[in-house]
C-alpha positions in Angstrom: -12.0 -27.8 11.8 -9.1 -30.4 11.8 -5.6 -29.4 10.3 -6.1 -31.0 7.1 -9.1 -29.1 6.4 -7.0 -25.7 7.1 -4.0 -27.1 5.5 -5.9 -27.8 1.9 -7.6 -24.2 1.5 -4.5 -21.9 2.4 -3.3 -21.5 -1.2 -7.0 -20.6 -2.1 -7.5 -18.3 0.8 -4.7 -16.7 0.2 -5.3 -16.3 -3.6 -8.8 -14.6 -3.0 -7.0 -12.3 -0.4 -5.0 -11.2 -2.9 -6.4 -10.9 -5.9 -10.2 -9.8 -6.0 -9.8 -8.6 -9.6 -12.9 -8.0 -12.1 -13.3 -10.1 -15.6 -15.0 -9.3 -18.4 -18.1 -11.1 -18.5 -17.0 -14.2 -20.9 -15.5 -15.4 -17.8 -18.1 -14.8 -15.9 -20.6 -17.2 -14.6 -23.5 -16.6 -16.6 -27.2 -18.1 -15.8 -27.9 -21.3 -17.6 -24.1 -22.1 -17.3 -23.4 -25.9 -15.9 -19.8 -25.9 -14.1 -18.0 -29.5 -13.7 -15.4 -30.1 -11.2 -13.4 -32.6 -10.7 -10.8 -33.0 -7.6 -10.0 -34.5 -4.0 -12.2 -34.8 -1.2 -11.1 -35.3 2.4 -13.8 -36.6 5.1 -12.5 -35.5 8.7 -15.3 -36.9 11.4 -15.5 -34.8 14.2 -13.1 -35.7 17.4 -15.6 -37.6 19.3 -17.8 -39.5 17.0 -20.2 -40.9 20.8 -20.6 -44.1 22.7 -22.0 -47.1 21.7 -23.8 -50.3 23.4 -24.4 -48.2 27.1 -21.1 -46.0 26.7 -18.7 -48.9 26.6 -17.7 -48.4 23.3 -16.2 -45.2 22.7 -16.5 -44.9 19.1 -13.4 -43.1 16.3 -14.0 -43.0 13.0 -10.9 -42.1 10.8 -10.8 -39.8 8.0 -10.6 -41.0 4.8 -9.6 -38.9 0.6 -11.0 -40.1 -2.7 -11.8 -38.4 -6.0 -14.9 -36.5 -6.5 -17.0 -34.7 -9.1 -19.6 -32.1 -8.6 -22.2 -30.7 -11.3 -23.7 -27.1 -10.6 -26.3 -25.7 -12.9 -26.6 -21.3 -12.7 -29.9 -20.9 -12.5 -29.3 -17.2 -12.5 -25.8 -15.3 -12.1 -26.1 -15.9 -8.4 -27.8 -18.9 -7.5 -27.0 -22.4 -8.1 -27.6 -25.8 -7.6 -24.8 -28.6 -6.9 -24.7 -32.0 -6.7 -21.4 -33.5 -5.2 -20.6 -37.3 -5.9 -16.7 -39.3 -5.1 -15.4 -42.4 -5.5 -16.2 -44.9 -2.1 -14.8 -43.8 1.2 -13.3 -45.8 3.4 -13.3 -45.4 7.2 -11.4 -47.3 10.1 -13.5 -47.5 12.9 -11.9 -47.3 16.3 -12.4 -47.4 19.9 -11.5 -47.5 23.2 -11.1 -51.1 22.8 -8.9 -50.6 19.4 -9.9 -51.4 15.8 -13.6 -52.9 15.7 -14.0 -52.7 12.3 -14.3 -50.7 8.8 -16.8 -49.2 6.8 -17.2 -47.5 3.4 -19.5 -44.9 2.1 -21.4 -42.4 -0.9 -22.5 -39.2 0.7 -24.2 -37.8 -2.5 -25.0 -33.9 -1.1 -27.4 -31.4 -3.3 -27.1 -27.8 -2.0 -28.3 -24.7 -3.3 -25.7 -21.9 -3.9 -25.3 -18.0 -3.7 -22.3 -16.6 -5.6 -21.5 -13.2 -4.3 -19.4 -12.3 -7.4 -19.5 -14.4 -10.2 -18.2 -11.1 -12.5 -15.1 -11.5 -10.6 -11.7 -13.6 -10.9 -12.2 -14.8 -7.3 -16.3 -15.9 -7.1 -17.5 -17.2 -3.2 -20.1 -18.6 -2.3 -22.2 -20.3 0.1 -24.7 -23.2 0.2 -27.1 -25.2 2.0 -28.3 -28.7 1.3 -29.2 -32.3 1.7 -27.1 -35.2 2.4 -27.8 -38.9 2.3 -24.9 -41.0 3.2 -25.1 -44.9 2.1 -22.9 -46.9 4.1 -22.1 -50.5 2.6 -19.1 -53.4 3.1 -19.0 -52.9 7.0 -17.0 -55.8 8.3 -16.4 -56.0 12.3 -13.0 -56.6 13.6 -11.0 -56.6 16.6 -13.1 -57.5 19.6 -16.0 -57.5 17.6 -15.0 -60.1 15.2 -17.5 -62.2 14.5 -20.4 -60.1 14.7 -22.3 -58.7 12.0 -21.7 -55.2 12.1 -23.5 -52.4 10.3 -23.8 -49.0 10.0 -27.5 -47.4 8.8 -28.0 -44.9 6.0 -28.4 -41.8 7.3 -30.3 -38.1 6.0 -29.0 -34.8 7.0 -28.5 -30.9 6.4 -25.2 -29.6 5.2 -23.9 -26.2 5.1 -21.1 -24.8 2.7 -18.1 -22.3 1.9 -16.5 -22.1 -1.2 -14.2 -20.6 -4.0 -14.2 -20.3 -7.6 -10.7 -19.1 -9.1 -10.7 -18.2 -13.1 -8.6 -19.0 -14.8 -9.7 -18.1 -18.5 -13.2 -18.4 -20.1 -13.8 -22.0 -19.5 -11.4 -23.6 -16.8 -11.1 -22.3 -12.9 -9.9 -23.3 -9.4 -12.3 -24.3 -6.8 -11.6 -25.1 -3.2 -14.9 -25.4 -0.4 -15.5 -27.1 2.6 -18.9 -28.4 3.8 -20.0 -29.4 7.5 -22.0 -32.4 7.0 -24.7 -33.6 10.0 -24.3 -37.5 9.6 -25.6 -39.5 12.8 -26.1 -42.6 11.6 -27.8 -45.7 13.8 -25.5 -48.4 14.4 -26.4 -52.3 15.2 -24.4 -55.0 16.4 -26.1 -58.6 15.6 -29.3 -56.7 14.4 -29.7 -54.5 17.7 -29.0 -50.9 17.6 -25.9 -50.3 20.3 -26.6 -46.7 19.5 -25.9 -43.7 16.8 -22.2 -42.8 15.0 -21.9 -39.4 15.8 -19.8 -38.8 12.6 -20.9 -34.8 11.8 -17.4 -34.5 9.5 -15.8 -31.4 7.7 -15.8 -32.7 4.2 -13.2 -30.4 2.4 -12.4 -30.6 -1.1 -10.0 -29.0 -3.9 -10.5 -29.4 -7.8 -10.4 -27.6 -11.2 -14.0 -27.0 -12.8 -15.3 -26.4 -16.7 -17.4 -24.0 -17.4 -20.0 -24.7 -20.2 
């Protein structure tokens, strides 16, 4: 996981470490509850994102933070479901031939949940899911310029660790990371030069509603 990713979930980490205190059970999550968060969202790609056109592009695609919103329904105490939504990010792409171009993209994700305590101030969880990533505005650059440029939509499993913090009966803290498997085809002129081997650590920290 990339610094920022570590940097972001300290005070969190550090909070659950400390403090695994139980609530009475208005502050509990309950089944049937919906939680809404709202917050940042960092996308770090992995370090080496693959080659392109035969391995003479060697492909870096930059992080990038926008807001973002998730919706979880409690289908029981334990178990829920989450859909996570953010504003457009945007992504440098870089090379071993410098700046080739930019991208942006949604990467809507719906994973199902298990909450280990939700009687508890400090509630992890985990969760699986499915992401589809739409990638749209991709503009070439650099040696590239010129070309039309463009990035597939791409389908893929993502996997989750995550926080809720209580504050009172309605508001709370939340903090989670996800590991995203995004491997997108990429064409140059309308001929795939190969796959984006982007596979980020999406990390995001936010205050949620319960209701």
């Amino acid at each position: 996981m990339k610094a920022t990713s570590l940097s972001l979930l300290k005070p969190v980490l550090l909070s659950a470490t400390l403090c695994l205190i139980p609530l009475a059970n208005s502050q509990a999550h309950e089944s049937g509850d919906w939680l809404l968060k709202v917050g940042v969202t960092n996308v770090s790609p992995k370090s080496n994102n693959g080659s392109l056109a035969n391995g003479t592009v060697d492909l870096d695609v930059k992080s990038s933070t926008r807001p973002s919103f998730s919706i979880t329904y409690m289908a029981t105490k334990n178990i829920g479901v989450e859909l996570l939504g953010a504003l457009p990010f945007k992504h440098s792409l870089n090379s071993n031939l410098g700046n080739i171009g930019e991208t942006k993209q949604l990467p809507p994700t719906l994973s199902l949940q298990y909450h280990f305590l939700p009687d508890n101030t400090i509630q992890p969880y985990v969760g699986v899911g499915l992401n589809y990533t739409h990638f749209f505005s991709t503009k070439a650059g650099g040696a590239l310029a010129g070309n039309d440029l463009k990035i597939k939509n791409s389908w893929g499993l993502a996997a989750q660790v995550g926080v809720d913090v209580s504050l009172n009966k309605n508001w709370f803290l939340n903090a989670d990371v996800r590991y995203i498997n995004i491997r997108p085809d990429v064409q140059l002129n309308g001929q795939s030069i190969g796959k984006a081997k982007i596979n980020p650590w999406v990390t995001t920290v936010g205050v949620g509603y319960r209701f």
